[in-house]
ZAZAMI-37665 format. One line per 3 residues: for each residue x, y, z of N, C-alpha, C. Coordinates in steps of 0.05 Angstrom, whole numbers, always signed. Atoms other than C-alpha are relative to their C-alpha. Example, Ala and Ser with C-alpha at 12.3 -4.5 7.8 and 13.67 -1.06 7.14 Angstrom:
+18 -24 +0 +246 -90 +156 +18 +24 +0 ~ -16 -24 -1 +273 -21 +143 -15 +22 +14
//
This chain:
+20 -4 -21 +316 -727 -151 -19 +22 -9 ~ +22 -21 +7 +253 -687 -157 -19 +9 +19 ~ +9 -16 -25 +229 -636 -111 -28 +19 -8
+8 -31 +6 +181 -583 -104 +12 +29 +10 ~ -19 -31 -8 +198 -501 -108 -11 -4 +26 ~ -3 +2 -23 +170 -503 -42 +14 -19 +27
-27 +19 -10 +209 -554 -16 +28 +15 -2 ~ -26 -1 -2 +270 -528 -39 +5 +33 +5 ~ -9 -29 -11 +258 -452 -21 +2 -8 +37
+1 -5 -19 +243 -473 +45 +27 -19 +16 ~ -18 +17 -10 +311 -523 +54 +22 +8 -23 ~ -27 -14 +22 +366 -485 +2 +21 -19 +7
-23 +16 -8 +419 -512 +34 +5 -20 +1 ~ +5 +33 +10 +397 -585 +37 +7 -5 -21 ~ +0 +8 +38 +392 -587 -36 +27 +10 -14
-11 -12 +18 +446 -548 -50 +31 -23 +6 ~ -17 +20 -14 +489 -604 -11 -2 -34 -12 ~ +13 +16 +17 +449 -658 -49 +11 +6 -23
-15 -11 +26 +469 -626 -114 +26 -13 -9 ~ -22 +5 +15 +534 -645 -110 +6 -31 +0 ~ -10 +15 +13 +527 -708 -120 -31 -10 -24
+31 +7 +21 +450 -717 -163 -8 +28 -9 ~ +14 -24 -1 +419 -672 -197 -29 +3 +20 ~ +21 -3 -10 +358 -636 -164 -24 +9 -15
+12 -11 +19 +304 -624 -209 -25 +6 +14 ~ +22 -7 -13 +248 -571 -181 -23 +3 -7 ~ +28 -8 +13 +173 -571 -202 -18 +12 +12
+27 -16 -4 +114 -534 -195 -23 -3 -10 ~ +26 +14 +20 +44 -560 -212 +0 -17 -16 ~ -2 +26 +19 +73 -619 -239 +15 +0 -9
-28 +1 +17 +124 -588 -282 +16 +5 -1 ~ -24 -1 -10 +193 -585 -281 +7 +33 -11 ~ -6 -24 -9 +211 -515 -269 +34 +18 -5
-24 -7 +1 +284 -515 -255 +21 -20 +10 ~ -23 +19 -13 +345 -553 -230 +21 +12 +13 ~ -18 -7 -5 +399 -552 -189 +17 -20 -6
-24 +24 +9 +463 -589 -214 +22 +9 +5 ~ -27 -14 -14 +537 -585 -195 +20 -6 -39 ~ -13 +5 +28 +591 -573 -251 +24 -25 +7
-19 +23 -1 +651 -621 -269 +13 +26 +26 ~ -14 -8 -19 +701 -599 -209 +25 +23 -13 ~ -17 -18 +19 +749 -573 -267 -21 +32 +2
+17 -23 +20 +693 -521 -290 +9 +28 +33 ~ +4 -26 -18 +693 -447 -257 -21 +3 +20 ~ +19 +0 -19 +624 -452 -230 -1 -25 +14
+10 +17 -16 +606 -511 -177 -25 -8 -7 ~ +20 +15 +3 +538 -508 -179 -13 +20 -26 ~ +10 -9 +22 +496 -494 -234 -38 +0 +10
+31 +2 +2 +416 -473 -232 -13 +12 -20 ~ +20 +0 +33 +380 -477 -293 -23 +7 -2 ~ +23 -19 -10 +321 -436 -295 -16 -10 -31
+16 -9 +25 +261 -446 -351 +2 +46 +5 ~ +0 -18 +4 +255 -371 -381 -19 +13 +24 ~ +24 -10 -7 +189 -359 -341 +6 +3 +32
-5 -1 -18 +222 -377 -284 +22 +23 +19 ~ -11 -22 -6 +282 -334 -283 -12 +29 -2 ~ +7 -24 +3 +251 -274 -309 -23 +3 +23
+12 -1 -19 +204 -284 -244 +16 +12 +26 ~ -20 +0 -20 +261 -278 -194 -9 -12 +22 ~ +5 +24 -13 +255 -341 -171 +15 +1 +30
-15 +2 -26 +275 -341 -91 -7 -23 +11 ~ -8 +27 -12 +290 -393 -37 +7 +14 +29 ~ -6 +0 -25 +292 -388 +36 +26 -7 +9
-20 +20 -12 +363 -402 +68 +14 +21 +13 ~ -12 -13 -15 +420 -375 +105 +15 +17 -19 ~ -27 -21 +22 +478 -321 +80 +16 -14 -13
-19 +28 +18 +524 -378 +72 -8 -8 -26 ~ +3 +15 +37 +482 -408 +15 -6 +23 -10 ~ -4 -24 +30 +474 -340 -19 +29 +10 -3
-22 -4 +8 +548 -330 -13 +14 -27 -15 ~ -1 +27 +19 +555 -403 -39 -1 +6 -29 ~ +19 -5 +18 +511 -385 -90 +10 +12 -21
-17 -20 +8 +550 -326 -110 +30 -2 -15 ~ -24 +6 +6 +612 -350 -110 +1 -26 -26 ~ -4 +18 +24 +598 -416 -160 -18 +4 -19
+21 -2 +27 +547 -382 -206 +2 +25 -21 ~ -6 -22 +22 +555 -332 -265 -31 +14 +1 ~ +18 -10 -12 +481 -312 -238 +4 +20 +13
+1 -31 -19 +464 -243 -197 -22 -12 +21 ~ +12 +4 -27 +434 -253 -123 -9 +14 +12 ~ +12 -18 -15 +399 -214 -77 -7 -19 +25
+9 +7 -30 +390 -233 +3 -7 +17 +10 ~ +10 -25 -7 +340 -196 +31 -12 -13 +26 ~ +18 +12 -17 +310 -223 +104 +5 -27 +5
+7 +36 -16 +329 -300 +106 -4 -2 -35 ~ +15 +15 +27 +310 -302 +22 +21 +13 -19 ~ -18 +1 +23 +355 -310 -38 -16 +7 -27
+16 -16 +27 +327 -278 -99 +22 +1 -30 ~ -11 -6 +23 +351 -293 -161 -9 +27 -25 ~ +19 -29 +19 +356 -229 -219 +0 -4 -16
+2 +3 +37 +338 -236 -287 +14 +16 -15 ~ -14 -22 +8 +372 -194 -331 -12 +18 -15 ~ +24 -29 +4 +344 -124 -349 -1 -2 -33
+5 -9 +24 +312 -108 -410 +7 +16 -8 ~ -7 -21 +13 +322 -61 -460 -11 +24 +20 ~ +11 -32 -8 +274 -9 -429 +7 +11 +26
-13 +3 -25 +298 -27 -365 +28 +22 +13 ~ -34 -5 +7 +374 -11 -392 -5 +32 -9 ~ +5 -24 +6 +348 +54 -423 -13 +22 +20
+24 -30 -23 +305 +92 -368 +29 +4 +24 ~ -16 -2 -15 +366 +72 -325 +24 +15 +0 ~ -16 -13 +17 +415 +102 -372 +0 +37 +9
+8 -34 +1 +377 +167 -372 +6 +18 +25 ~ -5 -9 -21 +373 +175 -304 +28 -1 +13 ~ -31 -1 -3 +449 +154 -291 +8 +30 -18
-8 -27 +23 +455 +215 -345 +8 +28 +10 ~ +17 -26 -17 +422 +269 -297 +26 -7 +20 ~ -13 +0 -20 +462 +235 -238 +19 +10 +5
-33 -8 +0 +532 +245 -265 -8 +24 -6 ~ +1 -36 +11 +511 +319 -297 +6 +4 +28 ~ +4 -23 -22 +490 +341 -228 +24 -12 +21
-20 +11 -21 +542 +296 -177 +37 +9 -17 ~ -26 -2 +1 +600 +321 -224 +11 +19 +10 ~ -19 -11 -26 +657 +354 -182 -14 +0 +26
+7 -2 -17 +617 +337 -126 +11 -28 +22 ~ -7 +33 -14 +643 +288 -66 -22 -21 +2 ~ +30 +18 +6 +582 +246 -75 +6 -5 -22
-2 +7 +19 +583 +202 -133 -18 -30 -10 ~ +12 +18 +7 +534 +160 -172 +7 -30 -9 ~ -14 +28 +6 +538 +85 -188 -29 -15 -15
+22 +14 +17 +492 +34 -225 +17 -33 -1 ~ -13 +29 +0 +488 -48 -227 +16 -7 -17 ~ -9 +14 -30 +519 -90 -210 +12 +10 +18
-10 +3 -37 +535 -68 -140 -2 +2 +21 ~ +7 +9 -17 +531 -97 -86 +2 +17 +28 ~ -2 -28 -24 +507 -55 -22 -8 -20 +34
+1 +8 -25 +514 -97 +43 -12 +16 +25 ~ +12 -8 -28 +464 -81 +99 -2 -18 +25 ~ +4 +11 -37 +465 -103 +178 -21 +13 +14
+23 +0 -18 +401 -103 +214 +0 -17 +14 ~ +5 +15 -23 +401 -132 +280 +10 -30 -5 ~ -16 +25 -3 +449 -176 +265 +2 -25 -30
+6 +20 +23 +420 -205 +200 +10 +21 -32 ~ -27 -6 +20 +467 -190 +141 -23 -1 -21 ~ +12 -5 +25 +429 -166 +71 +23 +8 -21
-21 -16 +30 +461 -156 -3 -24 -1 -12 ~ +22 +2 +20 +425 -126 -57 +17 +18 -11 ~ -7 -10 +9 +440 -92 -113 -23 +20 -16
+22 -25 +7 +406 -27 -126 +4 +6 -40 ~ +2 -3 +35 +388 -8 -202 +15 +36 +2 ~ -9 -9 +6 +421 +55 -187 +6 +11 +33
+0 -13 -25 +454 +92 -120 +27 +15 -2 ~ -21 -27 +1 +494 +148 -97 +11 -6 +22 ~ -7 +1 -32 +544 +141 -38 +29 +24 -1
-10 -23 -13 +583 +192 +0 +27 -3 +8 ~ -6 +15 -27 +618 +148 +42 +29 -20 -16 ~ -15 +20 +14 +668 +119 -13 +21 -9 +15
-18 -2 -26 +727 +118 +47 -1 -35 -1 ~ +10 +35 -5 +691 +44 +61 -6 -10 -14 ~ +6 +20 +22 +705 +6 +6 +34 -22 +1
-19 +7 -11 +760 -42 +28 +19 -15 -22 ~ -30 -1 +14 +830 -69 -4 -13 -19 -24 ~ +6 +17 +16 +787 -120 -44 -15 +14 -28
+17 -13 +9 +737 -60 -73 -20 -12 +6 ~ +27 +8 -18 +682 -91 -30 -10 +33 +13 ~ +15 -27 -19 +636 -28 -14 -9 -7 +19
+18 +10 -19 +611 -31 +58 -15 +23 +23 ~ +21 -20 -5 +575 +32 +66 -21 +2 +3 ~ +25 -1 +13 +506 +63 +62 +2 +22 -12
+5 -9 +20 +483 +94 +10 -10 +19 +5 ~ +20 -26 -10 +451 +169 +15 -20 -9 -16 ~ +19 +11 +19 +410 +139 -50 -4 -18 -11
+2 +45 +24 +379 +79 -83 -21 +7 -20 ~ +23 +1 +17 +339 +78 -136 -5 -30 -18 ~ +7 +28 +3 +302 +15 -158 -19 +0 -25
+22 -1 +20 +268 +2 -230 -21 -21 +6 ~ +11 +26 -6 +209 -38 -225 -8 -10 -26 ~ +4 +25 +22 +189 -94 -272 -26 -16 +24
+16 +20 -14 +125 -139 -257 +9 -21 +11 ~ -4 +33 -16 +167 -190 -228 +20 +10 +26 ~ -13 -21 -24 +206 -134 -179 -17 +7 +14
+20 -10 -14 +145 -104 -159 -3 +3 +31 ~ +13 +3 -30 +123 -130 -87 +32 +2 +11 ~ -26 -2 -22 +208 -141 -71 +14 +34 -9
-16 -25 -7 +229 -67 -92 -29 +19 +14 ~ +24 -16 -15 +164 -37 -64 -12 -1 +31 ~ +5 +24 -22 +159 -82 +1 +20 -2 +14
-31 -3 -7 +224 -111 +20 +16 +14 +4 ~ -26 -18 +3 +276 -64 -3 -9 +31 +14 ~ +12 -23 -11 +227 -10 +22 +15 +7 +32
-2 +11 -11 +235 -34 +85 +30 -5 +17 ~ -23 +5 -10 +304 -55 +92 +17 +38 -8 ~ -21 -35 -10 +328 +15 +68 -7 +17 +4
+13 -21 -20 +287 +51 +117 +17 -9 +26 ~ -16 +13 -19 +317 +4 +169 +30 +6 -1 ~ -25 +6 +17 +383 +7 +127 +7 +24 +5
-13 -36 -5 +406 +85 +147 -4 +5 -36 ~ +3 -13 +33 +385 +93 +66 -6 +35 +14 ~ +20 -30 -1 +372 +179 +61 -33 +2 -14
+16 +3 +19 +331 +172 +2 -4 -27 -20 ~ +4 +29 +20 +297 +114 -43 -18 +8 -19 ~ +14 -11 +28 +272 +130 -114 -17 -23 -6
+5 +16 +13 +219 +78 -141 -10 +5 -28 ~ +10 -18 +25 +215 +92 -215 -29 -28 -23 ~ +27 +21 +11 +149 +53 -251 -2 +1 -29
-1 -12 +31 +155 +55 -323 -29 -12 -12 ~ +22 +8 +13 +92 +15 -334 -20 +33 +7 ~ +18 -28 -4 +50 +79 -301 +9 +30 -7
-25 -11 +12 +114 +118 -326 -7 +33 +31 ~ -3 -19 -18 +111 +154 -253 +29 -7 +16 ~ -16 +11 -16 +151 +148 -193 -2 +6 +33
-1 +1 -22 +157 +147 -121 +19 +13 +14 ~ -17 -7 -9 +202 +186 -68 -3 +0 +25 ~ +12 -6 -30 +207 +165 -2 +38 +14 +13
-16 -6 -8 +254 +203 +42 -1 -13 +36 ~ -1 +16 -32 +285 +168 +114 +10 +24 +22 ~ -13 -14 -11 +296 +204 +170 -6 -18 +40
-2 +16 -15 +322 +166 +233 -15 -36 -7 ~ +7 +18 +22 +310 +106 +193 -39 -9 +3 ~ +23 +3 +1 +238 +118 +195 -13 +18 -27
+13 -12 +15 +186 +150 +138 +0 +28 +7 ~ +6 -40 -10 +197 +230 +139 -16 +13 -24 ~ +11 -14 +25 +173 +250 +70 -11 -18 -26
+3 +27 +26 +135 +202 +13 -9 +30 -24 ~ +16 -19 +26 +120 +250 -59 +2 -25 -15 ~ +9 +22 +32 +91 +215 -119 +7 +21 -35
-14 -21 +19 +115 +239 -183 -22 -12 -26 ~ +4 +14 +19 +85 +222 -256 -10 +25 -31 ~ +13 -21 +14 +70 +250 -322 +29 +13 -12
-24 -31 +10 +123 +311 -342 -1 +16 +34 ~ -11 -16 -23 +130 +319 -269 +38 +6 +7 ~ -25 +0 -7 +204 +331 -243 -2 -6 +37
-3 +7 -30 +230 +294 -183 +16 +15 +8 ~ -21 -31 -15 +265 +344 -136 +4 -17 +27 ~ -13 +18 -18 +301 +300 -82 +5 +16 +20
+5 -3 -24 +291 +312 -13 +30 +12 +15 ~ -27 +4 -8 +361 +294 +8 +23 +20 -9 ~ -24 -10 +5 +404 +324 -42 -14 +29 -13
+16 -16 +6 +370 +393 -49 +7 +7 -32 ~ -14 +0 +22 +376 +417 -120 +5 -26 -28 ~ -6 +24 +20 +379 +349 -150 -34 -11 -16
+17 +8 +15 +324 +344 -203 +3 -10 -20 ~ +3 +15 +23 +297 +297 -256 -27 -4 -10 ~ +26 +6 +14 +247 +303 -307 -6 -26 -10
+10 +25 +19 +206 +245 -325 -13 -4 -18 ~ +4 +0 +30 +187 +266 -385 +23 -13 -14 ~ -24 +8 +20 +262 +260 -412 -1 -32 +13
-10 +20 -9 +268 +195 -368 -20 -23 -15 ~ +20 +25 +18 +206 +154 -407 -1 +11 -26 ~ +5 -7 +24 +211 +191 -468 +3 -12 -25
//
């Protein structure tokens, strides 16, 4: 069968029900894009979605419910994001990506060691509830406080005092937009956006999950974090 991405972002679950027994093959302007297919029943994964390069490294999303991103989850060797009603597939980070993230995980642990606060980095998964509508995402780097709520399975189901999100031209509008958004809503304290193309960064601080403090950073500035007083990071060393 052959669909379009808009078709099958706006009916996930249809297709993903279809799948198991045809493949679904998705196009865009004519050309075939991506597929969804189910594995043999033996195999580990169920379903399988096959991405051209241009596609994944886009973070191709799809409209649907929690169910099909825990579907999703559960039969794909893939990384997910549900943010709003939309499934977001992640590409996997680049080198420079892996390195700026590094750095700053570097700073995190120096300054969070012996402290009850403790830094973390992807994959993991940070479950938010807003009015009823259930979000997962996984932050490019966060700090939580709150470790207590992480249950017999190691499912964290906290919030986070910090998130920090790298962007990439294909992250852009959903960590700047979206995730803005949801962890202002989200009891987030603080949300780092770090930009390596402009090699600045962003700091917004929440307070009653609304906007209390935005600084812009860039250059050989040092970010000095709202939240956790004392907690600075040069971004000189961080793009260097």
């Amino acid at each position: 069968m052959r669909v379009t991405a808009t078709e099958v972002k706006n009916n996930l679950g249809k297709y993903l029900k279809i799948s198991e027994n045809e493949d679904v093959i998705i196009t865009k302007n004519g050309k075939e894009i991506a597929c969804l297919s189910k594995y043999d029943p033996d195999a580990r994964n169920k379903y399988l979605i096959c991405e051209s390069s241009s596609v994944y490294s886009s973070g191709y999303l799809f409209k649907g419910t929690y169910e099909d991103y825990t579907r999703l989850v559960e039969d794909s060797k893939n990384r997910y994001e549900y943010i709003n009603g939309v499934i977001y597939l992640l590409a996997s980070p680049t080198h420079s990506h892996q390195l700026i993230s590094s750095r700053i995980n570097g700073a995190f642990y120096s300054w969070f060691k012996d402290k009850k606060c403790k830094p973390f980095y992807a994959p993991y998964d940070v479950n938010i509830l807003i009015n009823d509508q259930k979000n997962t995402v996984q932050p490019d780097l966060l700090v939580i406080c709150d470790d207590k709520k992480v249950d017999e399975n190691g499912k964290y189901y906290g919030t986070p005092s910090l998130v920090v999100e790298i962007l990439s031209p294909y992250t852009k509008n959903k960590d700047m937009i979206a995730k803005l958004e949801l962890y202002m809503k989200g009891g987030i304290g603080e949300y780092w956006i770090v930009n390596p193309e402009s090699k600045g960064a962003f700091v917004y601080t929440f307070k009653d999950k609304n906007i209390d403090v935005v600084r812009a950073y860039k250059g050989n500035d040092t970010i000095q974090s709202v939240y956790f007083g004392g907690l600075n990071v040069n971004l000189g060393d961080v793009f260097e």
